[in-house]
C-alpha positions as CSV (number, residue, x, y, z in Angstrom):
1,X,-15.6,-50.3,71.8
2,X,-14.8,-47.2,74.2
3,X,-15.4,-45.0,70.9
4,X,-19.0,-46.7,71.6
5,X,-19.4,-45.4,75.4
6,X,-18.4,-42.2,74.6
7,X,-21.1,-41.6,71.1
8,X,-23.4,-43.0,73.2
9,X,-23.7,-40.2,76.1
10,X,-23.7,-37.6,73.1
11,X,-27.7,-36.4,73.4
12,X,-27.7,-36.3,68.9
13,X,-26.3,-39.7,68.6
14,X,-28.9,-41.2,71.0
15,X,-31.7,-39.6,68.5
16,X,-30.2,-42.0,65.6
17,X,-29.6,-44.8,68.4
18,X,-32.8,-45.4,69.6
19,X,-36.3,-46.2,68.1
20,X,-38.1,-43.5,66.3
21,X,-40.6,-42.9,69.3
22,X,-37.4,-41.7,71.2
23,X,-36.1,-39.7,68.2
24,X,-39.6,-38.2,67.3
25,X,-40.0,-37.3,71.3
26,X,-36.5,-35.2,70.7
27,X,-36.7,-33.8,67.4
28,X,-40.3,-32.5,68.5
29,X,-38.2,-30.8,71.8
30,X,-35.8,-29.3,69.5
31,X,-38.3,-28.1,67.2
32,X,-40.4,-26.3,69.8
33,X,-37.4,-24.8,71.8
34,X,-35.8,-23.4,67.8
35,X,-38.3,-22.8,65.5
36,X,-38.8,-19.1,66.4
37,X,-35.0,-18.7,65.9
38,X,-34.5,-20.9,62.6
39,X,-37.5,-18.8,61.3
40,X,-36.3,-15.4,62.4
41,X,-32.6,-16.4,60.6
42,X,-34.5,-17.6,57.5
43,X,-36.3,-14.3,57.3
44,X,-33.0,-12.0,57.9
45,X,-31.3,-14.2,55.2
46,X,-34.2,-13.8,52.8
47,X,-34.2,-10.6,53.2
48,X,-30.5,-9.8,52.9
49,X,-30.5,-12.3,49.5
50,X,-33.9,-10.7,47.8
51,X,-33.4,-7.1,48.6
């Protein structure tokens, strides 16, 4: 049960804890803060792969 404290303050865990509205509300946060990154790394890797 102390495992259960601890997973529970982990911000990714809470996403799969809680009801979707919660976990949509956070995957939309990350989405908006990455996607310029993940999108620039999934060009350079294209790139690197298809040259």
């Amino acid at each position: 049960m102390s495992d259960r404290s601890e997973i529970s303050s982990s911000p990714t865990v809470l996403d799969y804890v809680y009801p979707a509205d919660h976990q949509q509300r956070a995957v939309l946060k990350i989405k908006n803060e990455s996607d310029l990154r993940l999108a620039l790394k999934i060009k350079t890797t294209n790139n690197s792969c298809f040259k």
